[in-house]
Structures are given as C-alpha cells and as structure tokens.
C-alpha positions in Angstrom: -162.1 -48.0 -332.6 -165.2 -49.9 -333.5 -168.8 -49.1 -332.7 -169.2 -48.2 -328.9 -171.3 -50.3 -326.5 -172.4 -48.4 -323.4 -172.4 -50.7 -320.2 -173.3 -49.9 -316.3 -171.1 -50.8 -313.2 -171.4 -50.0 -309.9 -169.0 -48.9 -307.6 -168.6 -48.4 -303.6 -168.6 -44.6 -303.4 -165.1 -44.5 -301.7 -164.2 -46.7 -304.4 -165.0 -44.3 -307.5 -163.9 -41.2 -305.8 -160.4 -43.0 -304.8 -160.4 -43.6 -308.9 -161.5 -40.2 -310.0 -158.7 -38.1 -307.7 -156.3 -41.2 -309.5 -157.4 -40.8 -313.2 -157.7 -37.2 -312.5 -153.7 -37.0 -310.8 -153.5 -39.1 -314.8 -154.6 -36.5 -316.2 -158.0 -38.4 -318.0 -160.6 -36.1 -318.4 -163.3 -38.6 -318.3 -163.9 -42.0 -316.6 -164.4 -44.3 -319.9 -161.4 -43.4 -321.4 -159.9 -44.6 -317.9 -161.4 -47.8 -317.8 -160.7 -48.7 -321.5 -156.9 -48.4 -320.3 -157.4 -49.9 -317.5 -159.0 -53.3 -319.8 -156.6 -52.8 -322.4 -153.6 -52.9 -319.8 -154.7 -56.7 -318.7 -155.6 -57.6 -322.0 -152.0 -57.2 -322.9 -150.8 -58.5 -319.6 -152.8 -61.4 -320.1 -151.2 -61.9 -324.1 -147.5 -60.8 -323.1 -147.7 -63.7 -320.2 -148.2 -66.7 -323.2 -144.2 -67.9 -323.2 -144.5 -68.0 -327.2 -146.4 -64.5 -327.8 -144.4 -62.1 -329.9 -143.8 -59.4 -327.7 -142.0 -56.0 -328.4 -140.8 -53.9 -325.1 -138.0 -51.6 -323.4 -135.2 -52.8 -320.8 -134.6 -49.8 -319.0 -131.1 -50.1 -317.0 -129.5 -47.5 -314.4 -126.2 -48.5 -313.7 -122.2 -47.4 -312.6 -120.2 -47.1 -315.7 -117.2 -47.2 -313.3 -118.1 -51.1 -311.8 -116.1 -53.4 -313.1 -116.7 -54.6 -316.9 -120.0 -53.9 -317.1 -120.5 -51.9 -319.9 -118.4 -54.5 -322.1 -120.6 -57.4 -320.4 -124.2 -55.6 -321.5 -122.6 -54.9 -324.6 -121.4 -58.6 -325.4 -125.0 -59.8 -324.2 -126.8 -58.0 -326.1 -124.6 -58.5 -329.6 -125.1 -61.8 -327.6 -129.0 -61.5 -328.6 -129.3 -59.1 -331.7 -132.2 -60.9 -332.8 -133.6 -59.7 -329.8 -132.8 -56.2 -329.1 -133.7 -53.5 -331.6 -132.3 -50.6 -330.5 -130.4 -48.7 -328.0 -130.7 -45.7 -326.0 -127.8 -44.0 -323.6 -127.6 -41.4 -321.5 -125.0 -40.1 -318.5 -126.9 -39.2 -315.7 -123.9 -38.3 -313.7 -120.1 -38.9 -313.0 -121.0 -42.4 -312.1 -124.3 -43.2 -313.3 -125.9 -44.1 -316.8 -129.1 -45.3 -318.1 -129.7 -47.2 -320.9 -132.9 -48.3 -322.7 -133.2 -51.7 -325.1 -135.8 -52.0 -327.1 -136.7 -55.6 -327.8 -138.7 -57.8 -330.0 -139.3 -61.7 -329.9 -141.1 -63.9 -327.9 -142.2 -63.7 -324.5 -140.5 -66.2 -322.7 -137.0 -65.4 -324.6 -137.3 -61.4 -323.9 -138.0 -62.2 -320.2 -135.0 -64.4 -319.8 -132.8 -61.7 -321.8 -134.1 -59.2 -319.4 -133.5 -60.8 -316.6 -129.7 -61.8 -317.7 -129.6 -58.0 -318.2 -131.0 -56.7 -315.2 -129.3 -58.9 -313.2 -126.1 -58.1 -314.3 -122.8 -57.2 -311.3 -123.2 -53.1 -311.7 -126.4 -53.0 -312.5 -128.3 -50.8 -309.6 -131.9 -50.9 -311.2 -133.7 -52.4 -314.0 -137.3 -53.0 -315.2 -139.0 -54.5 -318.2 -141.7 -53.3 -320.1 -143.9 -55.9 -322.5 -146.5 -55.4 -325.1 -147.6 -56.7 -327.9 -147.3 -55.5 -331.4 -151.2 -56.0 -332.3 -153.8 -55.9 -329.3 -155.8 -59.7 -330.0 -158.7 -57.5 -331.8 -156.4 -57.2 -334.5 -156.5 -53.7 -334.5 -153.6 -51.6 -334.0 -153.0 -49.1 -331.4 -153.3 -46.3 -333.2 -157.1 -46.5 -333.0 -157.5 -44.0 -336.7 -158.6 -47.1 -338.9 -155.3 -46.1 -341.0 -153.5 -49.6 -342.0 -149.8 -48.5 -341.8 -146.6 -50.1 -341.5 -143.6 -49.0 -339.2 -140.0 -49.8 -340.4 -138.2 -50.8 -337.8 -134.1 -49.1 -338.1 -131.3 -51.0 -336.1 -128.9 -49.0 -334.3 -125.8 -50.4 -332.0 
C-alpha cells in the first residue's frame, strides 16, 4: 500500500449507521478499511467490464448429475476452451446434486461468453460468474506486502 491520504465525507446519519451494522455483520473492524473495499470492488468492475481486459475468475455451477448428458456436455465445453479454464473443482452435494467450480483466465469478453455457454447449459440449476483482474490498474498486486512474487499457475482436468 502506498502512502495514506486522509479524506472527509459526509454521510446522512441513517446512512452511516445502515453501513456500520453492514460492515460490522462483514466482520470489518473499522470503517476505512470498508470503504477501500468498497472503491476497490468498482475499480475492478469498472476494468473487468473492458471486452479485451485480461480477466481471471471462477464459474461456479450447481447442477443434477442425473439430467441427461450433462456432465459429458460441460466436460466437452470446457476441453472445448482449455485456454480458457484453469482449473477444476467437484464436489457431490447430494444423490442428485453437484457443484463445480472453473477457474478461468482470458479476456473479458471471451470468459463472459464461456460462462454464459456454461451456465446456461440443459441441467444446469444455478450458475454465477466471478471476474477480476490479475493486477488492480495501480499496478500493484493484491497482496498489498510490497513483496514482488510470482504465482505458478498448475492445470488440472
């Protein structure tokens, strides 16, 4: 994190203590540390929306095992896309049920249409997509410890 700049809002009473019982349910124990989030979060909905910004995210899928061909039709789509999805996650929930999680790297535009394929899907009961981006546009990474590091990133089907 860089040097810290101390600014002053003002905020409807009702307002601030609607926020405070929220970031306190969050479990934030002060409000700055809130409000960063809360910049950082449309920051990064602001870069993941730019069709060509590389994005990476998670494809999380709940769906019956049982309906017809769909676990060989999200497994063709994604081998489909391996340049897309990183990794995969699955779990039985149930008799019936299963989640699954992608992880996916690429650009925007290309993950959303992936995702949408996916979710989409016959069998499929509920889906969502997550986007970020790799590197916040400060350059900085996440991490916030000043520590440049690499991540290798291992592929598993």
């Amino acid at each position: 994190m860089g040097v810290l700049s101390r600014i002053g809002i003002a905020l409807d009473s009702d307002l601030l203590e609607r926020f405070d019982n929220f970031i306190s349910r969050l479990g934030y124990t002060n409000r700055s540390e809130a409000v960063r989030d809360l910049i950082r979060d449309r920051l990064v909905a602001e870069q993941t929306a730019s069709p060509s910004a590389t994005v990476v995210g998670t494809v999380t899928l709940i769906y019956d095992h049982h309906s017809h061909g769909v676990t060989e039709k999200l497994t063709e789509l994604q081998h489909a896309h391996y340049e897309l999805v990183v990794s995969t996650s699955h779990a039985h929930l149930d008799r019936d049920s299963c989640l699954e999680v992608l992880i996916v790297r690429g650009k925007s535009k290309q993950v959303e249409e992936f995702a949408g394929r996916v979710i989409g899907m016959k069998g499929v009961q509920h889906g969502r997509l997550v986007m970020t981006v790799a590197r916040p546009a400060s350059g900085n990474p996440y991490h916030g410890n000043g520590n440049s590091h690499t991540h290798k990133l291992i592929r598993k089907h």
